[in-house]
C-alpha positions as CSV (number, residue, x, y, z in Angstrom):
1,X,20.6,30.7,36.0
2,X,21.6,27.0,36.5
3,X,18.5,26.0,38.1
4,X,16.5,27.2,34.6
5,X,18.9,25.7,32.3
6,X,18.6,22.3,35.1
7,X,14.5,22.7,34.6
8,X,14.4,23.0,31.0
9,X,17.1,20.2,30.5
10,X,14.9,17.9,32.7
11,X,11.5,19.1,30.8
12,X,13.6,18.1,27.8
13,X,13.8,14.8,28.8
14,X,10.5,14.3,30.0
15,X,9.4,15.0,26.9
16,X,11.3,13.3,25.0
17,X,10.0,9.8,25.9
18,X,6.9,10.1,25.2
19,X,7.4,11.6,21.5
20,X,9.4,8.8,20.6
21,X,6.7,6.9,22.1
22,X,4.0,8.6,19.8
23,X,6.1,8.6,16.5
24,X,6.8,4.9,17.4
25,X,2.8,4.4,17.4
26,X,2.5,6.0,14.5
27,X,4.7,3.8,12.8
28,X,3.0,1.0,13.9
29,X,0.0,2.0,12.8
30,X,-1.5,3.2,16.2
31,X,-3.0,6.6,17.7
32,X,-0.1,9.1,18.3
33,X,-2.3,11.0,20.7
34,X,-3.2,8.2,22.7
35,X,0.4,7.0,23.2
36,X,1.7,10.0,23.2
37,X,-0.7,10.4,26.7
38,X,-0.3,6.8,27.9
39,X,3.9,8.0,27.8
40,X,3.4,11.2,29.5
41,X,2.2,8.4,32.5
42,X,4.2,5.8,32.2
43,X,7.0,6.9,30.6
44,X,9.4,4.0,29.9
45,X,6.8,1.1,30.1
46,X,4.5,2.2,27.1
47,X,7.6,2.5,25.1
48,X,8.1,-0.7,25.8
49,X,4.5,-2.4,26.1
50,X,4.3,-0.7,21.9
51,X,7.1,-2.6,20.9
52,X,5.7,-6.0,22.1
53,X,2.6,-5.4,20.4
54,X,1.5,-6.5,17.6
55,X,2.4,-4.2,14.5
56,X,-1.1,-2.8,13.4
57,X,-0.2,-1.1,9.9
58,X,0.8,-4.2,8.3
59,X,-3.0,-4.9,8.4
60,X,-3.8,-1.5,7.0
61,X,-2.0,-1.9,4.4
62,X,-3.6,-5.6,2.8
């Protein structure tokens, strides 16, 4: 029982980072899916790398 609740905790997590990854793309004015894919890979870095770039919905919106 405590190695499910350990697995599905962890798969939690994993998870996790790239959604905030994909809704912070989205903001930005960026594919969701494509980040969302890019922060299954490299989880922590594409977070970061999408906050350094340049904000893409600002342009969208002129």
């Amino acid at each position: 029982m405590g190695a499910v609740i350990f697995f599905s905790l962890g798969l939690l997590f994993l998870l996790s980072i790239p959604i905030i990854t994909a809704r912070l793309a989205n903001r930005f004015g960026r594919d969701p899916k494509i980040w969302f894919l890019i922060g299954l890979l490299l989880p922590v870095i594409a977070t970061f790398l999408l906050l350094f770039l340049p904000d893409l919905s600002e342009k969208e919106e002129k």
